[in-house]
SERO-4910 file (N, C-alpha, C, O; in steps of 0.05 Angstrom, whole numbers):
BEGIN
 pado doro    nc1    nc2    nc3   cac1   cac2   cac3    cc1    cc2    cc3    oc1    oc2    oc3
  Unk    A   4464    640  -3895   4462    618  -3913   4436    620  -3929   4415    625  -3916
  Unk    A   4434    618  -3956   4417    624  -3978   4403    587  -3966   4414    567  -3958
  Unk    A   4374    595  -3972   4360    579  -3975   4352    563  -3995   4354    571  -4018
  Unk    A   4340    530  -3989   4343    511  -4005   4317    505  -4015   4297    502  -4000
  Unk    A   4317    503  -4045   4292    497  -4059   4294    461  -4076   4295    452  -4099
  Unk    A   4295    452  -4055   4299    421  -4074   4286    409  -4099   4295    391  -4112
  Unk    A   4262    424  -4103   4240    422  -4123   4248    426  -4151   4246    412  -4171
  Unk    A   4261    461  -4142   4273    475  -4167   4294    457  -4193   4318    459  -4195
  Unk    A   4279    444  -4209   4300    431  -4231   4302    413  -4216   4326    415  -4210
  Unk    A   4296    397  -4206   4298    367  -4198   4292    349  -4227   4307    329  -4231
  Unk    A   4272    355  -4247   4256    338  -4263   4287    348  -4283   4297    329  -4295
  Unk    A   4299    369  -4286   4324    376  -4306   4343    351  -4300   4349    334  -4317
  Unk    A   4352    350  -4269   4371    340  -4260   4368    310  -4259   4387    296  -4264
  Unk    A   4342    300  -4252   4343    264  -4268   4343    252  -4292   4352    231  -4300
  Unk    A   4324    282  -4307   4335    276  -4348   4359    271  -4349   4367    249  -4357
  Unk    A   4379    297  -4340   4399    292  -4349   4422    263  -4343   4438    252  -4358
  Unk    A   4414    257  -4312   4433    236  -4306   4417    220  -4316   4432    201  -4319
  Unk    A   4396    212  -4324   4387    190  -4338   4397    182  -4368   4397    159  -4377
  Unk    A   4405    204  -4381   4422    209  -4400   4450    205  -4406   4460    194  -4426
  Unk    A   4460    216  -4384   4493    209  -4390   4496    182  -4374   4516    168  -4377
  Unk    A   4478    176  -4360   4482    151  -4344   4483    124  -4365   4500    106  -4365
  Unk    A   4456    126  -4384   4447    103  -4405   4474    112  -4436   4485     97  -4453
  Unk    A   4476    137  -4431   4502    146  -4452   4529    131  -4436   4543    114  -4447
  Unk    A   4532    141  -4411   4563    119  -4406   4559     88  -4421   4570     78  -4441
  Unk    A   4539     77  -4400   4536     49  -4411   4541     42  -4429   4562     31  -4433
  Unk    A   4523     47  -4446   4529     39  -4481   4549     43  -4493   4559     27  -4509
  Unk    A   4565     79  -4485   4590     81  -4507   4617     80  -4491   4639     85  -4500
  Unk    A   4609     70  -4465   4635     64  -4455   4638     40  -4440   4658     24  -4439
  Unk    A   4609     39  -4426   4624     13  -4406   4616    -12  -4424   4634    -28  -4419
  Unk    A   4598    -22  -4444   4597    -33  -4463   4620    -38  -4484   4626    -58  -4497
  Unk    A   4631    -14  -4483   4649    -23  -4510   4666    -40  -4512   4679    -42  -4491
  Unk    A   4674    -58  -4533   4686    -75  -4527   4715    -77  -4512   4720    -97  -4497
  Unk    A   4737    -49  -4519   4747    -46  -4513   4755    -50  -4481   4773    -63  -4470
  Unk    A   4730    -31  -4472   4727    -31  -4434   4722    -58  -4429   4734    -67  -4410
  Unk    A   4703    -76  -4445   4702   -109  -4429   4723   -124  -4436   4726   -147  -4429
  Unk    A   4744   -109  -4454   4771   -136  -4456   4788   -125  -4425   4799   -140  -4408
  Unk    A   4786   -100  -4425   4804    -92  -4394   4800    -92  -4364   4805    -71  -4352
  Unk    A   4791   -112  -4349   4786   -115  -4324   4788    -89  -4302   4771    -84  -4285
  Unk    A   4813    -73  -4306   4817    -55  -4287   4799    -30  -4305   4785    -14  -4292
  Unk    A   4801    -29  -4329   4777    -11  -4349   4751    -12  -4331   4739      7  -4322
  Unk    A   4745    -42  -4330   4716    -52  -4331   4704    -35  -4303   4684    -20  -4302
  Unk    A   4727    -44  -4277   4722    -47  -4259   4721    -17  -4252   4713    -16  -4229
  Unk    A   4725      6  -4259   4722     31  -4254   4700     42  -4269   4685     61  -4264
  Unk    A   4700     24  -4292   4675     35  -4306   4657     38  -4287   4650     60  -4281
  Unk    A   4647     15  -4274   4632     -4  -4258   4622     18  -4240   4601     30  -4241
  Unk    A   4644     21  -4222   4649     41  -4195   4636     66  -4208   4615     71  -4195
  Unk    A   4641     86  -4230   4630    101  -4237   4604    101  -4249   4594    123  -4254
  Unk    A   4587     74  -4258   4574     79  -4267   4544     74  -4233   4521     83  -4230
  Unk    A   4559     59  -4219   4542     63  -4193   4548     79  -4185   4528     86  -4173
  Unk    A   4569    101  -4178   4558    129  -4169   4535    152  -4191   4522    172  -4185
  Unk    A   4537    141  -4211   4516    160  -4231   4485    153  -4221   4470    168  -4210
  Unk    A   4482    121  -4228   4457    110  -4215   4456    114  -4191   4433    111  -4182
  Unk    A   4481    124  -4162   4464    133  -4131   4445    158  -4147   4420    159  -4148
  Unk    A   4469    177  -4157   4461    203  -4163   4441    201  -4166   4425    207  -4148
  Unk    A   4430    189  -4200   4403    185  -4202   4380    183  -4188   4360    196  -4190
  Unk    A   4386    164  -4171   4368    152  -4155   4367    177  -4124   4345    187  -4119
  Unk    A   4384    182  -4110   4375    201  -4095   4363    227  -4106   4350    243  -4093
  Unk    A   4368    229  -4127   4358    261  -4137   4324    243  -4146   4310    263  -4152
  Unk    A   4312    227  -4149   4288    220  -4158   4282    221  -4117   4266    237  -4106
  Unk    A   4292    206  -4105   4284    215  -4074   4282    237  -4076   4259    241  -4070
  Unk    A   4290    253  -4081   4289    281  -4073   4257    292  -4090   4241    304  -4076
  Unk    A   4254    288  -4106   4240    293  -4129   4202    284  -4113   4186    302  -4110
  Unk    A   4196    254  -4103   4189    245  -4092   4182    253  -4066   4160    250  -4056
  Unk    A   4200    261  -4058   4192    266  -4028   4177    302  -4031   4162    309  -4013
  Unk    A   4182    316  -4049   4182    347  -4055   4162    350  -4073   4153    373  -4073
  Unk    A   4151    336  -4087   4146    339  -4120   4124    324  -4121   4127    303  -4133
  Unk    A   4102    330  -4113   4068    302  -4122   4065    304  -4142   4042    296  -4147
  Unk    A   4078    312  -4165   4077    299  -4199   4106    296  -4200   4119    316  -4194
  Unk    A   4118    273  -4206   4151    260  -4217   4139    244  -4233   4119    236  -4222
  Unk    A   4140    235  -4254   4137    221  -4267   4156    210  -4279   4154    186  -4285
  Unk    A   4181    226  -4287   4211    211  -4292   4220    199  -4269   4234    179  -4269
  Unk    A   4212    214  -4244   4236    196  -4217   4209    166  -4223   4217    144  -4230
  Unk    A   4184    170  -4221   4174    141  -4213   4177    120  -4240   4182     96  -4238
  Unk    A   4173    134  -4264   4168    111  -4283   4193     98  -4296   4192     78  -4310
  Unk    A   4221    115  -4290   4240    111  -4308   4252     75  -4302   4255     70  -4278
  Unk    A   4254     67  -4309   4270     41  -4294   4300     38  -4321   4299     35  -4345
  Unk    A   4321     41  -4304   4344     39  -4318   4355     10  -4304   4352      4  -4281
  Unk    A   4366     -5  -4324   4382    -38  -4326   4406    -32  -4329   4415    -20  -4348
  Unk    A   4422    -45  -4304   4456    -55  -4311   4456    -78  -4312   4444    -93  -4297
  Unk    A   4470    -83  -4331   4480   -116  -4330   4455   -135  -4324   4458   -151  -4305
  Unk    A   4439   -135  -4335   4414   -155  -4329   4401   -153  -4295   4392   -171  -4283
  Unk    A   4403   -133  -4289   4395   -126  -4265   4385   -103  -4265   4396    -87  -4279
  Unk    A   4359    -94  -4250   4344    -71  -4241   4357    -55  -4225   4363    -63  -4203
  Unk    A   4367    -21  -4235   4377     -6  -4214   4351      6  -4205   4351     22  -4186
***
């Protein structure tokens, strides 16, 4: 078994879900379309809290490995009028 470098691209890997994460929101789970459809909404939903675990364990990871993060500590992303 090849050995594990958790460090390696950690700071790549929260840009990016910080990205498609704030990109779902806005062009999908936002749209009007997705808030007229309940069963739309409600998967949006589900998918958009597995992006934010993602997020958020990969900044653990980052954190626990990494004594400069500055995207895992400073980023603060908002759903729905709430702090993820």
């Amino acid at each position: 078994m090849s050995q594990v470098y958790p460090e390696r691209g950690l700071h790549e890997i929260i840009d990016r879900a910080q990205l498609i994460l704030t990109s779902w929101q806005a062009f999908v789970e936002e749209h009007p379309e997705t808030q007229l459809h309940p069963d739309l909404l409600s998967i949006s939903d589900q998918v958009t809290d597995l992006m934010a675990a993602f997020y958020l364990e990969a900044s653990e990871i980052a954190i626990n490995h990494s004594p400069v993060s500055g995207l895992a500590t400073d980023m603060k992303m908002v759903k729905k009028n709430r702090m993820i």
